[in-house]
C-alpha positions as CSV (number, residue, x, y, z in Angstrom):
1,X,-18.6,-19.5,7.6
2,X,-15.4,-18.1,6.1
3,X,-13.9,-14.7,7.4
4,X,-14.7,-11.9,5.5
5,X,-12.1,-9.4,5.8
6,X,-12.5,-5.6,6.3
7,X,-9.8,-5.2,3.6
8,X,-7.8,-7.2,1.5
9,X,-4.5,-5.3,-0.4
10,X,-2.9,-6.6,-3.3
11,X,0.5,-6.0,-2.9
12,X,3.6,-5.8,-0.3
13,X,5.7,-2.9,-1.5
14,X,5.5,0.7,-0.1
15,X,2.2,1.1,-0.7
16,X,0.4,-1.6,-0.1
17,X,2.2,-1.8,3.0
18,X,0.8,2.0,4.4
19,X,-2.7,0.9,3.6
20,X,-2.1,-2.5,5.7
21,X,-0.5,-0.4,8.7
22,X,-3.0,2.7,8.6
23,X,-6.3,0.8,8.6
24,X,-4.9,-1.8,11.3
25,X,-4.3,1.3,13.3
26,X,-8.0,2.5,12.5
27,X,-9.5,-1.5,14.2
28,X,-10.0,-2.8,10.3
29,X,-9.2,-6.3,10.0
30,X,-6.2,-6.2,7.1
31,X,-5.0,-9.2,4.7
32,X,-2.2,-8.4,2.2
33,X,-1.6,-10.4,-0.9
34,X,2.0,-10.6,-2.4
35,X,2.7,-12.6,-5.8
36,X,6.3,-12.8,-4.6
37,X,8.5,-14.1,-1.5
38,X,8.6,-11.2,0.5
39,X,7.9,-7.5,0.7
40,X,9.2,-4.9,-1.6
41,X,10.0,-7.5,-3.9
42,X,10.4,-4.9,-7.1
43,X,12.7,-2.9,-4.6
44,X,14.7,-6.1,-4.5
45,X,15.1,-6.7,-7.8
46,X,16.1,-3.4,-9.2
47,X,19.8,-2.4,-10.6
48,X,22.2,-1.9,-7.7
49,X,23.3,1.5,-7.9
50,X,19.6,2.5,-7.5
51,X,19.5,5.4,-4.9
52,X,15.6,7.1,-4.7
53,X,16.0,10.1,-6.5
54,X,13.6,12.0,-3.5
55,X,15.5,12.7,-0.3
56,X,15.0,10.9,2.9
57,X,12.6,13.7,4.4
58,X,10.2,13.1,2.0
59,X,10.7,9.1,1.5
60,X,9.2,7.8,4.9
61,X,5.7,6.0,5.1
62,X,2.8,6.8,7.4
63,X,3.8,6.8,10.7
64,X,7.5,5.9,10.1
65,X,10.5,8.5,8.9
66,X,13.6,6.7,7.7
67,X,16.3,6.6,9.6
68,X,18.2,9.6,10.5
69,X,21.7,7.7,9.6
70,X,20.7,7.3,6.0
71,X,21.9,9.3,3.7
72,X,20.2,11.6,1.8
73,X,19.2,9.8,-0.9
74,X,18.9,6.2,0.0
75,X,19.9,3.1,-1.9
76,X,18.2,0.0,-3.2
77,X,19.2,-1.8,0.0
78,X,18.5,0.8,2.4
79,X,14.9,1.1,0.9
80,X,14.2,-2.9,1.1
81,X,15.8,-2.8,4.7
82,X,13.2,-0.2,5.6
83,X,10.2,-2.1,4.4
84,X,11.2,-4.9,5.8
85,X,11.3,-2.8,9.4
86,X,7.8,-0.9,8.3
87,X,6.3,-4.5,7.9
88,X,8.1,-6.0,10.9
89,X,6.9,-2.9,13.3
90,X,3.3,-3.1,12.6
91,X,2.8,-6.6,12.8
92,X,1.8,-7.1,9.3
93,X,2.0,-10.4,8.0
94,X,1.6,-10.9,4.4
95,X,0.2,-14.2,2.3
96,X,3.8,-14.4,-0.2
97,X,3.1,-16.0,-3.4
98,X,-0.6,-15.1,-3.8
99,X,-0.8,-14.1,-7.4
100,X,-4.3,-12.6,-7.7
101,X,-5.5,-13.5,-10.6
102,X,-9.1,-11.9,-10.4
103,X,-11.1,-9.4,-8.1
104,X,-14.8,-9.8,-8.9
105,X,-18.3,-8.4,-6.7
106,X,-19.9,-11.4,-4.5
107,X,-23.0,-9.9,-3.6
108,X,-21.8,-6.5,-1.7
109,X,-18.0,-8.0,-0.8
110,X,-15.6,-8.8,-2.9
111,X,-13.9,-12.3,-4.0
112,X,-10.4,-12.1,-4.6
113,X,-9.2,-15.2,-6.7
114,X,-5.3,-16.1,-5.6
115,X,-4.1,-19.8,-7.2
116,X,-6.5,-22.3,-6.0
117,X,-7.6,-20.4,-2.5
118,X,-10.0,-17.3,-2.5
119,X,-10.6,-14.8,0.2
120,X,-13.2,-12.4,0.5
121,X,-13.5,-8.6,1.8
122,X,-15.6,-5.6,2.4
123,X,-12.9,-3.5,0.5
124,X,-10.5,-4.1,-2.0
125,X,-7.3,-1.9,-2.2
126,X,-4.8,-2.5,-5.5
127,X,-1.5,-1.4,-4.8
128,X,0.5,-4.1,-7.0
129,X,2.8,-1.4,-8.4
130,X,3.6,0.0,-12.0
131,X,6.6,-2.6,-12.3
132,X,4.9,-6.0,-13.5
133,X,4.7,-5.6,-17.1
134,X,7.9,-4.6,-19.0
135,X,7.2,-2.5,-22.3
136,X,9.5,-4.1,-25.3
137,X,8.8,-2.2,-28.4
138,X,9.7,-3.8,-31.7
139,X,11.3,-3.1,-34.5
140,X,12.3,-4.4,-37.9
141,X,15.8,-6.9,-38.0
142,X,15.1,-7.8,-34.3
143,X,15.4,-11.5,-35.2
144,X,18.5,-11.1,-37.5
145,X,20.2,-9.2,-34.3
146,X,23.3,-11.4,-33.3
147,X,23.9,-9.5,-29.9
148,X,21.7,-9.3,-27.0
149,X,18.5,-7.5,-26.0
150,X,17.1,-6.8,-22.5
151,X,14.7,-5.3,-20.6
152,X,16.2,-3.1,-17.8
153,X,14.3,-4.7,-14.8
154,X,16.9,-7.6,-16.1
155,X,19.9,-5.2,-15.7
156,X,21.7,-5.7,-12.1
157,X,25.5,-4.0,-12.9
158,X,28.1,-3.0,-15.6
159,X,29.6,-6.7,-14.8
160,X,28.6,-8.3,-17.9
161,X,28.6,-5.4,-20.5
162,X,32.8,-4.9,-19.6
163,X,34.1,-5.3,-23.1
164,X,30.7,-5.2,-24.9
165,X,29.8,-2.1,-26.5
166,X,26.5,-1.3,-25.2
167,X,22.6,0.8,-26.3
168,X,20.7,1.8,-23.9
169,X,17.0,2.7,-25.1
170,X,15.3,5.0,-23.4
171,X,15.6,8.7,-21.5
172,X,13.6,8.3,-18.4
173,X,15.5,8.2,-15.5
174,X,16.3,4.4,-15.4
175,X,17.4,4.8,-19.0
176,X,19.8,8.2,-17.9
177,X,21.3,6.1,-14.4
178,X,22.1,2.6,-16.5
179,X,23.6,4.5,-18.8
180,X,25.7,6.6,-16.2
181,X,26.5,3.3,-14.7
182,X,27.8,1.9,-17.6
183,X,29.7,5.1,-19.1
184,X,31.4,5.3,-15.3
185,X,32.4,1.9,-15.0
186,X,34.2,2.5,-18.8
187,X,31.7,0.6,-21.0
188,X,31.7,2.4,-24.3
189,X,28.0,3.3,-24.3
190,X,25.6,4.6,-26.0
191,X,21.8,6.2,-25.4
192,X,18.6,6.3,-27.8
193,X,16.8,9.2,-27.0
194,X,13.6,8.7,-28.8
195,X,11.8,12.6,-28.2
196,X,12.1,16.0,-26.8
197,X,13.0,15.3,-22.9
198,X,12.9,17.1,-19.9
199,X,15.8,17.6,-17.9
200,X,16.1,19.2,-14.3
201,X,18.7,18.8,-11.6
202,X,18.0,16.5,-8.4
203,X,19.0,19.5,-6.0
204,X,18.7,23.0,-7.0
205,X,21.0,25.5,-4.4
206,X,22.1,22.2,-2.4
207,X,17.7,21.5,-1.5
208,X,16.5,18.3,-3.3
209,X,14.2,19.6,-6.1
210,X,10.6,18.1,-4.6
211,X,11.0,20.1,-1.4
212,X,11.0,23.9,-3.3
213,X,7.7,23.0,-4.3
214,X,5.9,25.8,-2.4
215,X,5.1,27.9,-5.8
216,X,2.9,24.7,-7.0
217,X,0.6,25.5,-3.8
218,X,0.3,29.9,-5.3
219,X,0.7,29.7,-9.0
220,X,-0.9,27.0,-12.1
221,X,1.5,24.6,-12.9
222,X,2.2,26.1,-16.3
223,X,3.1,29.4,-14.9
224,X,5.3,27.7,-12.3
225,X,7.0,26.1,-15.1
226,X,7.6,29.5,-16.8
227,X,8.9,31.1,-13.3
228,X,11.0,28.4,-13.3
229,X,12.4,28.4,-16.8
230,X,15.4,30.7,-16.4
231,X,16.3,28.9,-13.4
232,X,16.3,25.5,-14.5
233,X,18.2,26.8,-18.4
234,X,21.3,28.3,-15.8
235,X,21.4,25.6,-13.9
236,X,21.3,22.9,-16.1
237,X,22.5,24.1,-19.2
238,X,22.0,24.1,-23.3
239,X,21.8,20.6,-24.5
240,X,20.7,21.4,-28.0
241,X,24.6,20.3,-29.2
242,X,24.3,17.6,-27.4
243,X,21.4,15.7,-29.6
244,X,18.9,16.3,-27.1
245,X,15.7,18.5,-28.3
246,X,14.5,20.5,-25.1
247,X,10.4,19.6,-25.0
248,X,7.9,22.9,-25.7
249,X,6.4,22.0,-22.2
250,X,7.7,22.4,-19.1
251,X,8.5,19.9,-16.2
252,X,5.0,20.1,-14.8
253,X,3.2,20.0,-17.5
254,X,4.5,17.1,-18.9
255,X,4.2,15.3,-15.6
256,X,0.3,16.7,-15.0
257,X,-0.3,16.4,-18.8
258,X,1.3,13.2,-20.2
259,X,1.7,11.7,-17.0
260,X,6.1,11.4,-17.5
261,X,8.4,12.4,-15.1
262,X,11.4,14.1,-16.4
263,X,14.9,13.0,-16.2
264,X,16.6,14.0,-12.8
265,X,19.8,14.5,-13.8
266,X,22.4,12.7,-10.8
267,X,25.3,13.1,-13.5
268,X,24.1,11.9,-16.9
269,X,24.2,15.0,-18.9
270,X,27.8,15.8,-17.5
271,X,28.8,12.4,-19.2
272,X,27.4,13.0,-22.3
273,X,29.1,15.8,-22.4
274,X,32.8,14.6,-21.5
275,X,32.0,12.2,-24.8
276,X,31.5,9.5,-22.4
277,X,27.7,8.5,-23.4
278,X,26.8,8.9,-27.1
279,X,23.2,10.3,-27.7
280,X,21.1,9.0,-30.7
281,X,18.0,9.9,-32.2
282,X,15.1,6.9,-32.7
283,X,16.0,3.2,-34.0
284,X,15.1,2.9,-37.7
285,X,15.9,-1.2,-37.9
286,X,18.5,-3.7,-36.1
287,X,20.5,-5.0,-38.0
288,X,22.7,-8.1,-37.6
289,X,25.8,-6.5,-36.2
290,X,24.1,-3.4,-34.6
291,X,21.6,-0.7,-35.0
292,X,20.6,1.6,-37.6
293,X,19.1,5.0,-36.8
294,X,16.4,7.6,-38.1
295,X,19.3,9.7,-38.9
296,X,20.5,7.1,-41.3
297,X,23.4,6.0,-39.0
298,X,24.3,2.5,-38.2
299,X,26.6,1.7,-35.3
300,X,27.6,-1.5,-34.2
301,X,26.4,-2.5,-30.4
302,X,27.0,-5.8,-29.0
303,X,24.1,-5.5,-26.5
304,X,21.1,-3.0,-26.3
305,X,19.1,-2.5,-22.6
306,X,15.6,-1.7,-23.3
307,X,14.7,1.3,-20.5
308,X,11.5,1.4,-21.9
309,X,9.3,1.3,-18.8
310,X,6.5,-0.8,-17.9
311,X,2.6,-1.5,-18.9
312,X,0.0,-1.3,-16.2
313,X,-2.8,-3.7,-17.5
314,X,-5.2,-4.5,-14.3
315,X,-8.0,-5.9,-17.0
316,X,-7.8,-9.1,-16.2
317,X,-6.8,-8.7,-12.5
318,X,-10.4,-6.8,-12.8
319,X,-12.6,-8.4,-15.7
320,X,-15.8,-6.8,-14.2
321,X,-15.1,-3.2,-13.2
322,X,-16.9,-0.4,-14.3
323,X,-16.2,2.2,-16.7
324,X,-14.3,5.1,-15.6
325,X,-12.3,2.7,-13.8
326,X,-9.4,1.6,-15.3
327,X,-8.6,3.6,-18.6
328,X,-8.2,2.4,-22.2
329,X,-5.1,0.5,-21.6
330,X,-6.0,-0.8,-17.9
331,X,-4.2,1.5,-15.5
332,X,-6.4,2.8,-12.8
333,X,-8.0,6.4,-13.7
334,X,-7.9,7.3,-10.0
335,X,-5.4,6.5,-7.4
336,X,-5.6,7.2,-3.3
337,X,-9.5,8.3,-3.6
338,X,-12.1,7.1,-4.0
339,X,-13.7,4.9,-7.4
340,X,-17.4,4.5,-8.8
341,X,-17.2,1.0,-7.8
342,X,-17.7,0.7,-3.9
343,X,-15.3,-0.5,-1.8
344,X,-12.3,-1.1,-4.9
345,X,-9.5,1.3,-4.5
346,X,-6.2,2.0,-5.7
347,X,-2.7,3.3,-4.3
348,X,0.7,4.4,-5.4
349,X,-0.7,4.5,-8.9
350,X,-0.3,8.6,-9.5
351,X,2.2,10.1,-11.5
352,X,3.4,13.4,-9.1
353,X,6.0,15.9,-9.1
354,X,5.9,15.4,-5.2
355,X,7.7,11.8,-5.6
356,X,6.3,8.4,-5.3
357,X,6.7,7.6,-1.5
358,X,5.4,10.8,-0.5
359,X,2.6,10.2,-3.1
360,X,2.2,6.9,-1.7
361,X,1.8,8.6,1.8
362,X,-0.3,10.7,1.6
363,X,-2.3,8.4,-0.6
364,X,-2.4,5.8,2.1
365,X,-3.7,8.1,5.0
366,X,-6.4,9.6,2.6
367,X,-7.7,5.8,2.1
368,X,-7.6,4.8,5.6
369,X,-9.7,7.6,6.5
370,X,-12.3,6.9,3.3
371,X,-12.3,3.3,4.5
372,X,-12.5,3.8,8.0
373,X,-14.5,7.0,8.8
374,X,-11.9,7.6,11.1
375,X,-9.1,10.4,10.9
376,X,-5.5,9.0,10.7
């Protein structure tokens, strides 16, 4: 008779990885699935000059700080050298290039479809990541565009846009760091800022901003964001001049609300105002040398990086789920608890001022517990 694991986890980055290592230590028998090579695979593929925009205090995983002889804010490289060391520590061995292509109920386990193998498990934890499905939104003259278009996960470094006058779509904080990237390695370069946006600093008085987050523990978030208001206006400034329309909610609330983090500015808003990164209102059409814009402006740009973000979809990962699940557009409705159907969870799928690795954390213990009946 085939093993029949306690848990199976789909998915070898940060998250999936706490879950493996938590409910080993708590006697479960653990199998992780990765579609890719190795662990932390979207870590690996990001743009170089990634650094995590949470400090180092609040970036470890259960059981494990980073090192102290990182710096603050570590990069890209220092993040996938730590997974590799989380995943190394505790033992955990991962099947690598195990696309799961469906979880569905046999009897009271679960099957979990991967190529032509299968495994099955008492429990199911998803924890693939947000970063499978790029978004590309369309727009008329697309096709008569002679330049280039590109989703950022494709964007590594400035190398290839030297020369090339480039657009960068999109605000969030991918969008606001290629951009940087670009306007500091003196590619004329410009950024589509589609709505009203969010801006606070990454360190407010010299403390990164996720750790002064004692007032969310008193006070609603919307009165938090009001106490903070002032603050956040002398510290980072009008940037009404600047093209940018300041959004009628706070930080908070759009992240609780609409689920958005806002742009941490690490230098972005500095360059746009030294002239160095050229802010534009919504794309109208392309058009064959460039881009026209809602304003009625058309500039020419040789090549336009779409930081657009990316499309959870777990519908056909999970055809049989539930509702209350997953939500209209297939991302899970609950994350680091527990669901309606038993034994399927999910991790590192909430949206948090607290950041995503301590999310992911915290997450992580909370399911090893659920799963286990033990305390981690």
């Amino acid at each position: 008779m085939a093993e029949i694991f306690d848990v199976i986890i789909v998915g070898a980055g940060p998250a999936g990885l706490s879950c493996a290592a938590t409910l080993q230590c708590a006697g479960l028998t653990v199998q992780v699935l990765e579609r890719a090579g190795a662990v932390g695979e979207s870590w690996r593929n990001h743009y170089d000059r990634l650094h995590l925009h949470t400090s180092k205090k609040r970036s470890g995983l259960p059981m494990k700080e980073m090192p102290e002889d990182y710096p603050r804010y570590p990069s890209r490289a220092q993040v996938v050298e730590f997974l590799e060391d989380y995943a190394s520590g505790f033992e955990i061995q991962p099947i690598f290039n195990a696309d799961v292509k469906s979880i569905t109920r046999d009897g009271n386990d679960w099957k979990i479809k991967f190529g032509r193998k299968s495994l099955k498990a008492k429990s199911v934890i998803v924890a693939a990541g947000n970063a499978i499905r790029p978004k590309r939104p369309e727009w008329p003259g697309m096709d008569d565009f002679k330049g280039e278009i590109v989703h950022s996960q494709n964007y590594k470094n400035p190398k290839p846009y030297k020369g090339r006058k480039t657009l960068v779509v999109g605000f969030g904080n991918s969008g606001g760091e290629i951009a940087l990237d670009l306007a500091e390695h003196k590619v004329e370069c410009g950024l589509c800022v589609r709505g009203a946006v969010n801006i606070i600093p990454r360190e407010l008085f010299g403390v990164p901003i996720q750790e002064l987050g004692f007032l969310q523990k008193i006070f609603p978030y919307r009165v938090v964001d009001a106490i903070n208001r002032p603050v956040l206006a002398s510290v980072i400034g009008s940037y009404a001049k600047l093209g940018l329309r300041k959004a009628p909610k706070g930080p908070l609330a759009m992240i609780v609300e609409d689920k958005r983090i806002p742009l941490i500015d690490i230098g972005t808003l500095d360059a746009v105002r030294r002239g160095e990164i050229t802010v534009h209102p919504a794309i109208k059409r392309f058009v064959k040398d460039g881009v026209e814009f809602e304003n009625g402006e058309t500039v020419n740009y040789e090549r336009v990086i779409l930081a657009t973000g990316y499309q959870t979809d777990l519908r056909d990962m999970l055809p049989e789920v539930s509702a209350g699940v997953l939500d209209g557009q297939g991302a899970p409705i609950a994350s680091g608890v527990a669901t309606s159907e038993n034994g399927l969870y999910f991790c590192g799928y909430s949206v948090t001022p607290s950041g995503l690795l301590f999310t992911i954390k915290n997450e992580a213990e909370n399911l090893a517990t659920l799963i286990s009946g033990k305390d981690t």
